[in-house]
Each structure stands twice: as C-alpha cells, then as structure tokens.
C-alpha positions as CSV (number, residue, x, y, z in Angstrom):
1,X,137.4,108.3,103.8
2,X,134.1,106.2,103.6
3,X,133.8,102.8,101.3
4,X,130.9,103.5,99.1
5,X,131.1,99.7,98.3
6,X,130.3,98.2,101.0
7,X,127.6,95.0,100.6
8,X,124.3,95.6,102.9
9,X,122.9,92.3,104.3
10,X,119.5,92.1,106.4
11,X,119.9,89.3,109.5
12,X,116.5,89.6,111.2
13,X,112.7,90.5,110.6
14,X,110.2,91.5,112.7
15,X,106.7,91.9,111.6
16,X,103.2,92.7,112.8
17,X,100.0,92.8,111.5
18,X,96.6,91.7,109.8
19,X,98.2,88.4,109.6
20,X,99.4,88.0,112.8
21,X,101.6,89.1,115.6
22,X,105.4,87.7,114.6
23,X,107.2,87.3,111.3
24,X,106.5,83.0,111.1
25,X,102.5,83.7,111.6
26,X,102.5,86.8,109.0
27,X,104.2,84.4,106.6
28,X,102.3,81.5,107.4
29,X,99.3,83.1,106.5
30,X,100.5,84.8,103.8
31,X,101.3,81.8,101.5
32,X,98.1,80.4,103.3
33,X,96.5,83.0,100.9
34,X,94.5,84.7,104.2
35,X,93.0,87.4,104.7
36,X,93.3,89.7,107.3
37,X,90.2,91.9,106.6
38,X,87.4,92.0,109.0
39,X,85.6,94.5,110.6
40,X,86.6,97.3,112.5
41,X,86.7,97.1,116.6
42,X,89.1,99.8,117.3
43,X,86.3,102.2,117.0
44,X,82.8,102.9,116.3
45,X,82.4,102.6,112.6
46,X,78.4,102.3,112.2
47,X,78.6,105.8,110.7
48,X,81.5,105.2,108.7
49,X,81.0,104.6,104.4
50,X,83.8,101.7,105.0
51,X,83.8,99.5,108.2
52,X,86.1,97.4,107.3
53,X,90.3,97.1,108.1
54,X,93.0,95.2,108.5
55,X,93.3,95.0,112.2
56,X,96.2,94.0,114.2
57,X,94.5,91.7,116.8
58,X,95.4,90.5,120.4
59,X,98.3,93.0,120.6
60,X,99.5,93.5,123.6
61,X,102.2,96.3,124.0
62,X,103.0,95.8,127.8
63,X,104.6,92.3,126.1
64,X,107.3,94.8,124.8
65,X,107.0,97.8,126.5
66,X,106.4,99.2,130.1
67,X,103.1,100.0,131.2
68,X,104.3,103.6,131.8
69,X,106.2,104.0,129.1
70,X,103.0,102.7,126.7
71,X,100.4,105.0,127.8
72,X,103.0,107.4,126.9
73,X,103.4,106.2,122.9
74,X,100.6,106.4,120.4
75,X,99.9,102.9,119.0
76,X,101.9,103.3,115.6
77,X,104.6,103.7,118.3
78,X,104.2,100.8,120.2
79,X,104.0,98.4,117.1
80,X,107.4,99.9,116.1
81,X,109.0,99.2,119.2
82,X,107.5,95.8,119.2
83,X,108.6,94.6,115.8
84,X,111.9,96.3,116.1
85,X,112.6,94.6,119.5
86,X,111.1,90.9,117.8
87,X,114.1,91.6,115.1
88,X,116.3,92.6,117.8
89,X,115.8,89.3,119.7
90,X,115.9,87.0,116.6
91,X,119.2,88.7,115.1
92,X,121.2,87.0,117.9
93,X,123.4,90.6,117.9
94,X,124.7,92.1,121.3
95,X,124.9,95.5,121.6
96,X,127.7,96.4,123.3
97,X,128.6,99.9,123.8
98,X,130.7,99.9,120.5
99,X,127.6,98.8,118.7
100,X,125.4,101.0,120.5
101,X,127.2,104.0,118.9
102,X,127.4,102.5,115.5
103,X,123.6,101.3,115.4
104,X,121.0,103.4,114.3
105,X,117.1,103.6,114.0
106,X,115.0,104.5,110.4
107,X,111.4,104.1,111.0
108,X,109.1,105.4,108.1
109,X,105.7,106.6,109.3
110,X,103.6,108.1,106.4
111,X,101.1,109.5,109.2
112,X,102.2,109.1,112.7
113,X,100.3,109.4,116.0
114,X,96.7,110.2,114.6
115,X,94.7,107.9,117.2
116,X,96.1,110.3,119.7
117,X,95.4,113.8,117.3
118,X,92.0,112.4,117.1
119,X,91.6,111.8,120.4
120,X,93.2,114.8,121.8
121,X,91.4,117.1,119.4
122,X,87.9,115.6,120.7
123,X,89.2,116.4,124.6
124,X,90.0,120.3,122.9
125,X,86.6,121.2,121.7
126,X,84.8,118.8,124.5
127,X,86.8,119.7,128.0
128,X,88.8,122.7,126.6
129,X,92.2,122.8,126.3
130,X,93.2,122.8,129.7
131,X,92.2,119.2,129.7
132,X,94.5,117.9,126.2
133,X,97.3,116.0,127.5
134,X,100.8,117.2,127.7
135,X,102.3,114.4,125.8
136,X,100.0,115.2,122.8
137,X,103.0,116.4,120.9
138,X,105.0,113.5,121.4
139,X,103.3,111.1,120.7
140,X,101.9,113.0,117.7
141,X,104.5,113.7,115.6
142,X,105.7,111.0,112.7
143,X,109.4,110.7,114.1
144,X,108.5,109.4,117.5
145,X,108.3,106.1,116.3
146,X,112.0,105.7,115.3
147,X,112.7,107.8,118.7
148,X,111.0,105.6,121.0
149,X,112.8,103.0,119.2
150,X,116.6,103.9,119.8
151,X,115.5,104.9,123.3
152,X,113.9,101.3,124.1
153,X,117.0,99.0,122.0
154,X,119.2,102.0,123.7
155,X,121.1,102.3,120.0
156,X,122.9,105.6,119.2
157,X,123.4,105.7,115.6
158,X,121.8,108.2,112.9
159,X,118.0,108.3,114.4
160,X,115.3,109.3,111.7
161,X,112.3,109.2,110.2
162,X,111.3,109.1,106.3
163,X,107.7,110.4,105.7
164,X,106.8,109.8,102.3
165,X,103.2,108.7,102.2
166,X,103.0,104.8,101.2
167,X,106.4,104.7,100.1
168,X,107.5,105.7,103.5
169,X,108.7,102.3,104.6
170,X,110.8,101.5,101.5
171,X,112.4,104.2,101.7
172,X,113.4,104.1,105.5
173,X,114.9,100.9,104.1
174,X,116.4,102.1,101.5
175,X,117.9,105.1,103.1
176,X,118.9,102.8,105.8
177,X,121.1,100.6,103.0
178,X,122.6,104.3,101.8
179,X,124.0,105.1,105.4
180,X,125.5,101.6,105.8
181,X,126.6,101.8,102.3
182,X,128.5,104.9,103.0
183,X,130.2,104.2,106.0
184,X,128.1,105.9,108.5
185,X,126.6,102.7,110.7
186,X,127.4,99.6,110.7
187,X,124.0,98.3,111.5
188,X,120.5,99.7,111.0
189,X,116.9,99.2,112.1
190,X,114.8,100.0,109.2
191,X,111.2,100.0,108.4
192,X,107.9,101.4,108.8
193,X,105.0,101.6,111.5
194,X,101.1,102.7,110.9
195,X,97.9,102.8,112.8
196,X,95.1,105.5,111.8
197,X,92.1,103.1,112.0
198,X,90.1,105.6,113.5
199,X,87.1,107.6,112.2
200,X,89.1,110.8,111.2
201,X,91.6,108.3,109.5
202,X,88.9,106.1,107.6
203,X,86.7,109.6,106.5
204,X,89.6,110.9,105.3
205,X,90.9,108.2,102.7
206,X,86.3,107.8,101.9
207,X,86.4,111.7,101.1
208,X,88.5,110.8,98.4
209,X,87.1,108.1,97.1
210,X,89.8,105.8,97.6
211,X,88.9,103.0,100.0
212,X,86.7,99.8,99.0
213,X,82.7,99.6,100.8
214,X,82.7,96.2,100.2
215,X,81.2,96.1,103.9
216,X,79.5,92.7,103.3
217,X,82.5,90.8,102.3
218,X,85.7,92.0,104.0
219,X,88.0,89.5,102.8
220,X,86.9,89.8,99.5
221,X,87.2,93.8,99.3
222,X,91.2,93.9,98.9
223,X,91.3,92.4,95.0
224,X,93.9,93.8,93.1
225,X,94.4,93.8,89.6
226,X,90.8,92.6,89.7
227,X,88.3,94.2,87.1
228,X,85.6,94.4,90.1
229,X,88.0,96.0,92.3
230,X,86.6,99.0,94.3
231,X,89.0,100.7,96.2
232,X,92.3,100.0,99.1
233,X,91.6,98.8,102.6
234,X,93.2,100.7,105.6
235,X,95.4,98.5,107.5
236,X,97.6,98.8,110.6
237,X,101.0,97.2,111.9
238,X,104.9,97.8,111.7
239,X,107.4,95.5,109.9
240,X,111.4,96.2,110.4
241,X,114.6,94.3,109.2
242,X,117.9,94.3,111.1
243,X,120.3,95.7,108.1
244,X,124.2,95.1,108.4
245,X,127.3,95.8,106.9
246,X,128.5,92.3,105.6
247,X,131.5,92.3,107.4
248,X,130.0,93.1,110.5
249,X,127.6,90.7,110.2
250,X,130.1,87.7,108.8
251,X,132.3,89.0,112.1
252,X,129.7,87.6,114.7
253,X,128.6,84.7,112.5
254,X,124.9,86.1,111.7
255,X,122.4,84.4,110.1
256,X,122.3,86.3,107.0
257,X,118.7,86.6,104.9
258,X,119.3,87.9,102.3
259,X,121.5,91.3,100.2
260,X,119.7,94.2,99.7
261,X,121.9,95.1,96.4
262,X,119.5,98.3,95.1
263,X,117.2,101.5,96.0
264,X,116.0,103.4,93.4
265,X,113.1,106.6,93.8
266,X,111.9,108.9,91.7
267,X,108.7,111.7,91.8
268,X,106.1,111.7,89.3
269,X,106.3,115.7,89.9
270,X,102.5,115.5,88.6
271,X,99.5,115.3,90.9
272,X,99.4,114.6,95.0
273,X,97.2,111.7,94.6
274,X,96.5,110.2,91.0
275,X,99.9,108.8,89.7
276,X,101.2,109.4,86.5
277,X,98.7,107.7,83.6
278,X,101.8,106.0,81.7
279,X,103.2,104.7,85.0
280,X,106.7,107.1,84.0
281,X,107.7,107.7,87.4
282,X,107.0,104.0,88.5
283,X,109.3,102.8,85.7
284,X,112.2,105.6,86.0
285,X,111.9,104.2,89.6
286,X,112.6,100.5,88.9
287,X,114.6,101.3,85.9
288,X,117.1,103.0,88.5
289,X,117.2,100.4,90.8
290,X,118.3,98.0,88.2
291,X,121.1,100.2,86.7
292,X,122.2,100.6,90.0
293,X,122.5,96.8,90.7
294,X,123.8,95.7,86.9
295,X,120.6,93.4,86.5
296,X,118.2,93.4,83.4
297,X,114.9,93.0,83.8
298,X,115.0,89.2,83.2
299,X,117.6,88.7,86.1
300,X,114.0,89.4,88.3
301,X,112.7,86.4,89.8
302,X,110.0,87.9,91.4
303,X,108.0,91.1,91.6
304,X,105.9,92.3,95.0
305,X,103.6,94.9,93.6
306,X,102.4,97.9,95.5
307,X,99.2,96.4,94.1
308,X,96.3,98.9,95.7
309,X,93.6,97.3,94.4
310,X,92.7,100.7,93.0
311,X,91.6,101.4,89.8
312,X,94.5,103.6,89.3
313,X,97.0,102.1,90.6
314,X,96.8,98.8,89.3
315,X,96.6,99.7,85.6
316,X,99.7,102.3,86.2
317,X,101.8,99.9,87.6
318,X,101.3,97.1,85.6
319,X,102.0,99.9,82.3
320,X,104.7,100.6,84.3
321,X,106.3,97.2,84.7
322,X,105.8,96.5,80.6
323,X,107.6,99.3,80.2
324,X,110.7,98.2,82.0
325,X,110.3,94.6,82.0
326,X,108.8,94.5,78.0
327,X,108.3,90.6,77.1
328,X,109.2,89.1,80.0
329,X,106.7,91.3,81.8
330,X,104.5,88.6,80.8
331,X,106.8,85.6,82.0
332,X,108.2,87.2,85.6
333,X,105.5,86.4,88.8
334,X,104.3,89.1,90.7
335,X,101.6,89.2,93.6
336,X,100.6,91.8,95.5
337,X,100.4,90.7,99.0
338,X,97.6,94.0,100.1
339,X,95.0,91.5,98.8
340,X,95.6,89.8,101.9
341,X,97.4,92.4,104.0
342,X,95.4,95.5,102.9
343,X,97.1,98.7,102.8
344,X,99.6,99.4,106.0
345,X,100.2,102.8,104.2
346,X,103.9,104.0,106.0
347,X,104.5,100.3,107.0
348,X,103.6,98.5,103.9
349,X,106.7,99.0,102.3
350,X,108.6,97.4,104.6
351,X,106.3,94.6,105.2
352,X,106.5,94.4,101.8
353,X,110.6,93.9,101.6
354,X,110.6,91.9,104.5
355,X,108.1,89.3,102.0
356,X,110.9,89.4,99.7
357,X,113.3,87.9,101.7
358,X,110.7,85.8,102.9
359,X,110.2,84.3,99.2
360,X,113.8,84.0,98.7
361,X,114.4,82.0,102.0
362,X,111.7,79.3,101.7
363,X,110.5,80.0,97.5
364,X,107.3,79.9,97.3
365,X,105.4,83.2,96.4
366,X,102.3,84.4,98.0
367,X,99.5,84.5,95.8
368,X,96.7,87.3,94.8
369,X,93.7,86.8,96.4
370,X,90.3,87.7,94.9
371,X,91.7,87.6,91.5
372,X,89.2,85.8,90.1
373,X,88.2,88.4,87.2
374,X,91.0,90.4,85.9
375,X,91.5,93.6,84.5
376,X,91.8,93.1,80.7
377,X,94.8,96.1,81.5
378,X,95.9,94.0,84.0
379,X,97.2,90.5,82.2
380,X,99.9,90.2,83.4
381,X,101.3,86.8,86.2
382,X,100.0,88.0,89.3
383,X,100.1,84.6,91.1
384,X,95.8,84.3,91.3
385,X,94.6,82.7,94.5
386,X,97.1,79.8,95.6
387,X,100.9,80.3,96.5
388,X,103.3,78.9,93.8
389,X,106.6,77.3,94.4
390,X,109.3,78.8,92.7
391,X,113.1,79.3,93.2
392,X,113.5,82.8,93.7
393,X,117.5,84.5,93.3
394,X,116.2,88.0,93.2
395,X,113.1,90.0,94.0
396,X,111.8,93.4,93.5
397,X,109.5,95.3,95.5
398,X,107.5,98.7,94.3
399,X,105.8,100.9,96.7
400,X,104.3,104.5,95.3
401,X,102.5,107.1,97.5
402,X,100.5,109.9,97.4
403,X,102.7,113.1,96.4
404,X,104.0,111.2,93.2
405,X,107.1,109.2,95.4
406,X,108.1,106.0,94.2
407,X,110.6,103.9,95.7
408,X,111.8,100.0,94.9
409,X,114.4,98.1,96.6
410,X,116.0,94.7,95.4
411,X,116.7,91.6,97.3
412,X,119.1,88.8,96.4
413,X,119.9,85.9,97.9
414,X,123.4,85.8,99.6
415,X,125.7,83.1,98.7
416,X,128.8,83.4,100.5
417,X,130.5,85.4,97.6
C-alpha cells in the first residue's frame, strides 16, 4: 500500500535562458531587474510584425550532449537535457541502479520540436518528400524532450510529458510531486523546455494578436500590469528541479531547497484563448492549492504571477488574486518575472517555480520591470522596477494557458521538521 503523505522536497535547479545559461546567472540577473529581450538572430525576422525575443544566447549543446546525438534532437530538446543534467550535477545524487529504477523524467513542452516541423515542412514542398529527414518525427513530437532525458541521465522511472499550453511546466511539476507523493518514485526530474523562435512560431502568436511590436525598444516591450502594455514576448529555454521524497533525500544528506507542500489546476471550460473575465478558474485554482496545503491566503509570502503583459491576462489575474487573497491582496508582493524573462510558454512555469525557491533561499524578490505606469485594474504590489528584500516562508506561483488550464504550485521553506 502507497503513503499518500509523504513530504516532497526539491534538492537542485537547473535553468536556462534569456537571462543566462545556469541557475546563479538566471538569478543574478533576475533580481538585477534585466532584461533578456533583444532582437531575434535565430532567424530572419525582417518580415516578421514582431522581431523581437527572448533568446537563449551562446548555447552550446555539444557542452551536454554528443555531437551525434544533438543533430538528432530539436533544440527544445537539447535545452532540456542541458538543464536537467546542470540539476543532475548540482544535486550531488548518484544513481545507482536502485535509483535508476526509482527515478523518473516529467518534462512539460506546450509545443515541442517546431524549429524542426518548420524546417522539415520547407524541405517537403522545396526538395519533395523524399528529401525530409527520417528523424522528423522524433524530434517533432512534444514528449521527446522528457525521452531524451531519461535516455541521457539513464533514469528508469515513470517517463512523461504534460502538454498543457503555458501551464505545461507547472504542471510537469506538479504531477511530478503527485507521483512521489504516492509512492510511485522516489525522485523526479520535473519541468519544462521551449524553443519556437522561428517564423512559423512568431506569425502564429502575431495572427492572434497576442505578441508586443514594440520593435524599437525590446527590453521595454515585456511590461506587465503596465497600462501601456502591448502584448507577450516569445521566449525560449528549459528550467527543471530535482524533486525528492524527503526521506530519500535526508538518507544521502541532500541539500534540500525548499518543500513543495501544494498543486492545485482547474479549467476555465470557457474559450481556448481569452481566460475567463472574472478570473474564476485562476482563483478555483489557487483556492485549491491552499485547501490542499492548510494555509490562508495571508500565510503567502510571496506571489510569482503568470503576469503576460497582456491586456487580458493581467487584469484577470489580478481579479483573480482579490478574489482569493481579498484585503491582503493589497499587502502580499507579487512580481511577474516575464517582464524580464518574456514568455518561455511550456518552460515558464517551471522557471517560474524554480524562482520561488530561489526567493525563499536568499529573500529578496525580483522586481517588475517597465512598470512605470500601471493599470488602474492592476493596483495591486507587483514589486515595480528594483528587487526588494524580504523574508519569504512561502511562495505561490500561477501559470494559465491557452485552452483555459490553470495550474499553481506552493513552495515553503524546509526547516528540519
């Protein structure tokens, strides 16, 4: 029979992106208050309506992964298996063969391999398909991230991946917490992974209206909760945590981050890209994930916001926290990290935990950026411009996608207890 008690504890982060290629530079720049913004180089944008991204820059995938084997991943592949191995080698954990089998691998992709579609699709209608390569499938399709994963840690464990548009990465986290939870692993690499900054990728998000053209100043176009805001910025990278069973990690003397204590999701069960007006689902979602960890709203130290900088967004999820959080709405920091991040769609969720443990380990909360005209629907403490010191217990992260998901994991610092 399974323990359905047992405590989940997260030993190691890996993280690249925007902000840099390793967890310490990410963070760095983070309460820096950086952008990561600029440009695109990955393709030829001149024809685009947006040319600007986050970029992951001076990645080099041959750092982490064979030159063989690399050609044969898409690059939302090669980022996962580069942050998951960073977390790998900074968790200090062995894997034995008795580890192997008890280790498994949730990577949350909210796309997967649409450089190589793209590119693949271009050789179809150019060279015919006698010409499109034979590994178009696998390296296509969303789950070979998490795949390529197990195969290069050589873990054994459950193996999957959660595709849930920008929520995709929370909830690989959070379904990675369930299965430890329950008994069935004893440790878990968990996140999310992302790269479509190509010109089918940036056309499709500029069809609907949702990305910023702030062309002339691209670290100014990610400004949530701002009243000038325009629209999201595409962004690319992978961010995973090692998750344990706290027994298993107390066994071999980890270094233990912090507890993940709550995952909560609901569906707005409304429309695939506007979320609900009154932020419902958003709130059911939060509301469920502190019922689940016995907290009020004011036991909340912190709040990372999934913070879009759309006009949507940002209005719905501030309704949304009011409606849990009431009064001390207006008391509890929040920041949403995408003004300096942008939007790492399947991976922003778990970059997004991962800056929750972050801010519990060294309290101080990175700020807003670009905040420098709110939203009168948005006045609420969202942190504007500079970091802020603070002694954060517990933290709360949001993430909502397209298809009405919304997903929100808790963090707490361990004490020993």
């Amino acid at each position: 029979m399974t323990n359905n008690n047992r405590r989940v504890v997260a030993t190691s982060i890996g993280i690249i992106g925007p902000l840099g290629l390793d967890t310490a530079a990410t963070w760095q720049n983070l309460v820096a208050g950086k952008s990561g913004i600029d440009y695109i180089t990955l393709c030829d944008a001149s024809s685009l309506e947006t040319k600007i991204a986050g970029e992951v820059k001076g990645f080099q995938p041959y750092d982490f992964i064979s030159r063989k084997d690399a050609h044969r991943m898409d690059r939302f592949a090669q980022l996962a298996v580069a942050a998951s191995r960073q977390a790998l080698d900074s968790s200090g954990l062995e894997l034995d063969s008795n580890r192997r089998d008890n280790t498994g691998v949730i990577i949350g992709s909210g796309i997967g391999g649409l450089n190589t579609l793209y590119e693949q699709t271009k050789i179809l209608i150019e060279r015919g398909p006698d010409r499109v390569s034979p590994f178009l499938a696998p390296m296509m399709i969303a789950d070979i991230a998490a795949a390529q994963v197990s195969i290069n840690l050589g873990v054994k464990g459950p193996t999957l991946c959660t595709t849930s548009a920008c929520s995709s990465g929370s909830d690989a986290i959070g379904a990675a917490y369930e299965l430890i939870k329950h008994g069935n692993a004893e440790v878990m690499v968990a996140g999310g992974t992302e790269s479509i900054i190509n010109p089918l990728g940036i056309t499709a998000f500029n069809a609907l209206k949702a990305l910023s053209t702030r062309n002339d100043e691209p670290q100014k176009a990610s400004r949530p909760f701002d009243a000038n805001r325009d629209g999201f910025i595409v962004s690319e990278g992978a961010a995973v945590l090692i998750l344990e069973n706290l027994e298993h990690a107390r066994k071999r003397n980890a270094c233990i981050l912090a507890e993940i204590i709550a995952y909560g999701a609901t569906a707005d069960s409304y429309h695939v890209t506007q979320p609900l007006e009154n932020g419902e689902g958003a709130a059911k979602a939060m509301k469920s994930a502190l019922d689940k960890a016995g907290l009020r709203p004011q036991d909340i130290d912190y709040i990372n916001a999934h913070g879009t900088s759309t006009k949507l967004n940002d209005i719905t999820e501030t309704r949304a926290i009011k409606s849990v959080f009431g009064e001390y709405a207006y008391k509890v920091p929040i920041s949403s990290t995408k003004s300096m991040t942008g939007h790492l769609i399947g991976a922003a969720g778990a970059s997004e935990a991962a800056t929750c443990i972050l801010v519990i380990r060294n309290g101080i909360i990175p700020p807003t950026i670009n905040l420098n005209n709110p939203d009168a629907e948005c006045d609420l403490d969202y942190v504007p411009n500079a970091a802020r010191p603070a002694k954060v217990d517990t933290a709360l992260t949001n993430s909502f996608g397209f298809g009405g998901h919304n997903s929100v994991l808790i963090f707490r610092r361990f004490t020993g207890d």
